[in-house]
N, C-alpha and C positions, 0 to 999 in steps of 0.2 A: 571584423571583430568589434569595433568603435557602435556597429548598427545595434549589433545582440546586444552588447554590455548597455546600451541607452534602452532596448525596449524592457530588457530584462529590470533595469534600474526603475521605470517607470511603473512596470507595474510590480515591483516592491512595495512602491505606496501604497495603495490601493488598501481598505481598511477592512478588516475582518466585519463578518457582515452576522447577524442576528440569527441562529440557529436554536430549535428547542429539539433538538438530538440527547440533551440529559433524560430527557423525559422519555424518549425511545429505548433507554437503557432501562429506564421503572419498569417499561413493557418486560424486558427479559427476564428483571430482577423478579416482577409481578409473578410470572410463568412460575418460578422453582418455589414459591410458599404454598398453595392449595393443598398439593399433595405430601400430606404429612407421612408417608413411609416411603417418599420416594428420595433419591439421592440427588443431592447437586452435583453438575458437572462444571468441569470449564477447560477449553484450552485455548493459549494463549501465546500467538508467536510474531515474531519479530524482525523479516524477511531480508534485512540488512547488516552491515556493518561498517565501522567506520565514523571519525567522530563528527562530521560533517551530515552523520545520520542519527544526530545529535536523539531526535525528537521522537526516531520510531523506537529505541531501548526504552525514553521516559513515558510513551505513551501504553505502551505492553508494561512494565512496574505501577502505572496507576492504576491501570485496566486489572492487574493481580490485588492489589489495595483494595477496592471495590469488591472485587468477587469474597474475598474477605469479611469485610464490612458485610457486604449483604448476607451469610450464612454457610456460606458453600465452604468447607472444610480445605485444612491448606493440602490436606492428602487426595483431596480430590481437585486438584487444581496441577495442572499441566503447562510450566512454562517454558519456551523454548525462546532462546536469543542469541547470537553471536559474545554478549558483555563484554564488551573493551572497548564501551565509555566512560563508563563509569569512572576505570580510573585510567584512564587515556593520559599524556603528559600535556593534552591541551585544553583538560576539564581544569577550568582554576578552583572545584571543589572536589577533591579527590575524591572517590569512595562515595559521590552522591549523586542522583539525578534531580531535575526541580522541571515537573511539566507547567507551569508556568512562571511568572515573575513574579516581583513585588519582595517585600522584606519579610514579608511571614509565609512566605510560600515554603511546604511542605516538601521534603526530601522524600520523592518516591521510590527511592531505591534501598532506603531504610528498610530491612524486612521483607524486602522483595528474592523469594524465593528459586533461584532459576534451577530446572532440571536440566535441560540438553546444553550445552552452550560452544563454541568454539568452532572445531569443522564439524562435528555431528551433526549440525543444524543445517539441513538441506529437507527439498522438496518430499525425497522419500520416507526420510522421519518422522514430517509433518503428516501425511499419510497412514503411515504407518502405528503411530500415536493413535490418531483416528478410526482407524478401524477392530484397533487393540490389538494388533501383532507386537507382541512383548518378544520374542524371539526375536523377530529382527531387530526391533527398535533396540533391544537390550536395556532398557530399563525401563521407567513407569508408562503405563497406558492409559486409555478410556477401558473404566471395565464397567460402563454404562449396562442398565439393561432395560425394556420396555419400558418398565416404570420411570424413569429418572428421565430430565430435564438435562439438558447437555447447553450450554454456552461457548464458542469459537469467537473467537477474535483475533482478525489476521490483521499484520500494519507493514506496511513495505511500498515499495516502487512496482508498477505494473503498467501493462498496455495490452492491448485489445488481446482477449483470449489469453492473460500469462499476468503470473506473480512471481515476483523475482526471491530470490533466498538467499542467501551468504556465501554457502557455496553449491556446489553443484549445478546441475541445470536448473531451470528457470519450474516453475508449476505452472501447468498448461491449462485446460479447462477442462477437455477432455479426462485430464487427468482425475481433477479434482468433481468432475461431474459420478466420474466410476466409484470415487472414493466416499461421496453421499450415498450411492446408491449400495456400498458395497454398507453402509450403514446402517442404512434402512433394511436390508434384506437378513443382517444380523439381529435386529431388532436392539438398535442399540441408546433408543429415544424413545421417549413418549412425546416430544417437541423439541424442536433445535431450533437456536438462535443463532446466526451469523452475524456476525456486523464484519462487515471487508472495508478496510482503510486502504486507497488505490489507485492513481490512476483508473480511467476507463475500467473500474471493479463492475459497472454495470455489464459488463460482455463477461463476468464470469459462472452466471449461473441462470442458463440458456432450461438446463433440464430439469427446472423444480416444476412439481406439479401444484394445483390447489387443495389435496388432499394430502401429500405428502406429509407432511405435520415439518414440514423445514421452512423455516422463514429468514429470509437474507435480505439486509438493508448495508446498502454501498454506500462509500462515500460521492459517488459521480455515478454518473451515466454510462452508458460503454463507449461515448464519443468523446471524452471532454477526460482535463485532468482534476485531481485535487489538488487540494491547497497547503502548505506547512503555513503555522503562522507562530507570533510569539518570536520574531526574525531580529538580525541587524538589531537596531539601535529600541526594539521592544525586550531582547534576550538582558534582560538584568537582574540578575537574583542578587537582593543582600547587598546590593549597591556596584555587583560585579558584571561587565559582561562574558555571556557565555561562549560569545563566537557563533555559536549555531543556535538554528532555529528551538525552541522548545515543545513543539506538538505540533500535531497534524488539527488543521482545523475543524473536522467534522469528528476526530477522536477526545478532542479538545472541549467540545461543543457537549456530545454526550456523556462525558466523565467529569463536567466541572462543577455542579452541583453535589457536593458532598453527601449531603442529608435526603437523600433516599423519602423521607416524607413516608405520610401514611397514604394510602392506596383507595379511592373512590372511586366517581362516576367516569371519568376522563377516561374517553376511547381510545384507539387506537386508531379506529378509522379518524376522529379529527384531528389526532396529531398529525396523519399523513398529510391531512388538508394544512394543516400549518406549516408545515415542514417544506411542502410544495411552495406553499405562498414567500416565504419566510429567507428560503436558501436562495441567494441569487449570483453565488459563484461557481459554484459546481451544485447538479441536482441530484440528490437526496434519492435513491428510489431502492423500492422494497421486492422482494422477487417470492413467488410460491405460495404456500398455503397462507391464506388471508384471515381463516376461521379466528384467530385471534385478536381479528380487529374489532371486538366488541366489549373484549373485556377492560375492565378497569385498568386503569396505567397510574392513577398520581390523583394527587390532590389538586386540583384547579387552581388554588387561591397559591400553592406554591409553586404549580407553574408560571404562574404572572411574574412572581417574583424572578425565576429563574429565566425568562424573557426579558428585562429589566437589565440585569447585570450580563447576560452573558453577549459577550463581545469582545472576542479575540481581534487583537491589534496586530500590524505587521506583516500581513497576509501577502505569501509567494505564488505564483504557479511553482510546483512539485517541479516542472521540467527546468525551472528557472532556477531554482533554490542554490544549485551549487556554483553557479557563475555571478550568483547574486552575493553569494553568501564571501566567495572569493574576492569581488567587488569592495564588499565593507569591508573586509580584513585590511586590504594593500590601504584603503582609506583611512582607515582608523589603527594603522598600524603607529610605532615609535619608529622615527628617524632611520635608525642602523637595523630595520627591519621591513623598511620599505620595499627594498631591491628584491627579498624573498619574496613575500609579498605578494609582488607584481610579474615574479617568474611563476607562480603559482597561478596568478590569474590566468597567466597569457596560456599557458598549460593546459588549464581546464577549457579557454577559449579555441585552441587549436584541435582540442578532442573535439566538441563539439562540429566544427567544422569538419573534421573528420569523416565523423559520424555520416554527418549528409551529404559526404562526398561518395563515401561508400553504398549509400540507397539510392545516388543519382547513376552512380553506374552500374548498379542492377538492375534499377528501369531501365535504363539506357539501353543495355543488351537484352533485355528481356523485351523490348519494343524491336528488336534490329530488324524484322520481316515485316512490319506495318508503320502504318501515318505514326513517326519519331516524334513528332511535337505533341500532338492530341494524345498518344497514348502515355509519353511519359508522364502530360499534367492531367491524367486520367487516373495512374497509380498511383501518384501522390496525393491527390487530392480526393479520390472518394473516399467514402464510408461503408463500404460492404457490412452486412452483416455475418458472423462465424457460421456458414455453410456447409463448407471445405473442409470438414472438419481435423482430417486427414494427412491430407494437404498441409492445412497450416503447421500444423503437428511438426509433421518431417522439417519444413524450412525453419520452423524458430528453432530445432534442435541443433539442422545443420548450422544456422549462425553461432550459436552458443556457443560449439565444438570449433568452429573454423576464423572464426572475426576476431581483431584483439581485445583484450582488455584492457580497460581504460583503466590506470593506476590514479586519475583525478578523481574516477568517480568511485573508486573501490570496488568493482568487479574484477572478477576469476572468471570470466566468461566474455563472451561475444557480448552480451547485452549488458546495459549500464541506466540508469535512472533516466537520463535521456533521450538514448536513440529507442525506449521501451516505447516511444511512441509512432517507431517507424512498424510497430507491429501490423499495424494496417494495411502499411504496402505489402505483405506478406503474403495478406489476407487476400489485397485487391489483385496480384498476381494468382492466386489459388483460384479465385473466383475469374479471370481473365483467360483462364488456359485455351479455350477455344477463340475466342480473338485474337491471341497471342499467336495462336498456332504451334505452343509449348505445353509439354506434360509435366509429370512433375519432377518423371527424373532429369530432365532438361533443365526444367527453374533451379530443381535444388541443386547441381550442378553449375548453375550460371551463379547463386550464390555464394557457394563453397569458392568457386574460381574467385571471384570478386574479393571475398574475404581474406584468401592467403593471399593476394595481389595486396590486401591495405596490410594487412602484420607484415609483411615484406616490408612497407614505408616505414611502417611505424619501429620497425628493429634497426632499420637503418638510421633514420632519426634520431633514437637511441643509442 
């Protein structure tokens, strides 16, 4: 516990690093003016809950502020979130969010519109929103059509192939690959913009093409996390702290320049080259139709400026965020709140451990017929890419259904903000099945046993 809690506290410090992702957002803003009869879109959702998820409510409220500001109609704007931060009993600003610090920092919850909120807000909502099933969704849609420009912006917890939502199962890739495509074939874009705020978001969109007219820009790679920042002892609005982080840093990054600016020579192909140069926490990368790297994005001379100022403070790894976040609490608590506190840490510290207790004894038996050592630091440690696509499907579904919920980190499921990263051993077992000398109803069997084997501890623990 003492190891996690110091590497995790360590790299808390670590400083928010120099991104021009505001200027990646001019690209989408750019995209919905040309065409003067067409309609702006936007949807906008929020894959968590819980006030420890302080940052992904206030970064979906400013993301709706913007789409605002830039033109897009508040009837054409689609927002989905859990809301019970906002007025949470441990916001010390009831009724408000602030995606970042300082004493004039803007309440982005002011005016912020939600559509879905509460338990509706799951995977097949989002979905379903998406492709404009008003029926099932039961209430507002995209009612895009050729002509019109559509905007997405997803912010949540994720790991390789999967984005996590509030409730229900997790959104898979496969899923969400079907769900573009069931888009495109309605004719529901003349151009789409993605931006995915995520863990490993880069393993989530394997099937764009170059022509497709979809363009997806992640926060990270499909290997690697992202970042919250605005954390611990940066989170101070109005002389208060908030407890939890304030934004995600690559969502932080692209929505902190207010003033939109007028629109020139500035590419899109060289912001990708800045953006590459520029990001050195997690990388920046863009997926699909490229045709729109030529058009204008911004004003040069305001992007300078907006390279100059932006620089988010307090930067976490995502996976660290809530044992860090635990960490400052029991630290900076008062006296006769210490003990809580620190039952809380130790809480979040023994889930964790948990977690990897449970993925050592799924390799572990999923190795039991070959070389135990090499194979186990084989599933743990590669990088497969999403192949199996199938495969993986079935095992993240069975964990969600069979594993406990971690009540530290706010999940209704198997999967939690941090073992999202064991998504890979998943993968690396899907892709292993012939060395293993396991199929899949085998693996997914070896996981479901595993998983009522640890809810078993954890009820008794309990």
């Amino acid at each position: 516990a003492q190891a996690i809690l110091a590497s995790s506290i360590d790299r808390s410090t670590s400083i928010g690093f120099h991104t021009s992702c505001a200027t990646m957002f001019r690209l989408a803003i750019s995209l919905f003016f040309p065409v003067a009869s067409a309609e702006k879109w936007a949807v906008i959702a929020a894959g968590s809950s819980g006030f420890w998820n302080y940052r992904h409510q206030a970064d979906s409220c400013h993301a709706y502020q913007l789409m605002v500001k830039s033109g897009v109609p508040a009837e054409n704007i689609i927002l989905m979130m859990q809301d019970d931060v906002a007025n949470d009993s441990e916001n010390p600003f009831k009724g408000q969010l602030y995606n970042k610090p300082g004493n004039d920092s803007p309440d982005v919850y002011k005016g912020c519109k939600v559509d879905y909120s509460g338990k509706k807000v799951t995977a097949q909502l989002f979905m379903d929103v998406l492709t404009g099933n008003a029926q099932r969704a039961k209430g507002k849609v995209l009612k895009s059509t050729e002509k019109d420009t559509v905007f997405v912006n997803f912010v949540d917890h994720g790991g390789v192939g999967l984005v996590a939502f509030p409730n229900g199962p997790v959104l898979h890739v496969k899923e969400l690959s079907k769900t573009l495509n069931t888009m495109q074939s309605k004719k529901m874009f003349k151009q789409l913009v993605f931006y995915m705020e995520a863990c490993e978001s880069g393993s989530m969109f394997p099937d764009l093409t170059s022509d497709g007219k979809i363009l997806a820009v992640t926060a990270s790679n499909a290997k690697e996390s992202s970042w919250g920042t605005y954390c611990g002892d940066e989170a101070v609005v109005k002389g208060k702290s908030i407890g939890s982080c304030l934004g995600d840093l690559f969502s932080v990054n692209w929505m902190q320049d207010d003033d939109l600016g007028k629109y020139s020579s500035e590419t899109f192909r060289s912001q990708i080259q800045k953006i590459t140069k520029l990001t050195n926490k997690s990388h920046v990368c863009s997926f699909g139709d490229k045709s729109f790297e030529n058009e204008a994005i911004g004003d040069v001379e305001a992007l300078a400026a907006v390279e100059s100022i932006n620089v988010a403070r307090g930067s976490v790894d995502t996976r660290d965020i809530y044992v860090n976040q635990a960490f400052w609490a029991w630290n900076n608590a008062a006296a006769e709140d210490k003990e809580a506190a620190w039952k809380k840490l130790v809480q979040v510290v023994k889930s964790r451990e948990a977690d990897d207790a449970v993925f050592h004894s799924i390799t572990s038996k999923a190795c039991s017929d070959v070389n135990q050592e090499g194979c186990q630091k084989k599933l743990l440690g590669d990088q497969n890419d999403v192949k199996e696509v199938e495969c993986h499907y079935n095992l993240v579904h069975t964990l969600h259904q069979h594993c406990p919920a971690s009540e530290s980190h706010y999940s209704k499921g198997g999967w939690n903000g941090y073992n999202m990263k064991f998504s890979q051993v998943l993968l690396n077992l899907c892709e292993g099945q012939e060395l293993l000398g396991k199929d899949l109803e085998q693996l997914s069997k070896i996981v479901q046993e595993e998983c009522i084997q640890a809810k078993g501890l954890t009820e008794m623990v309990v």
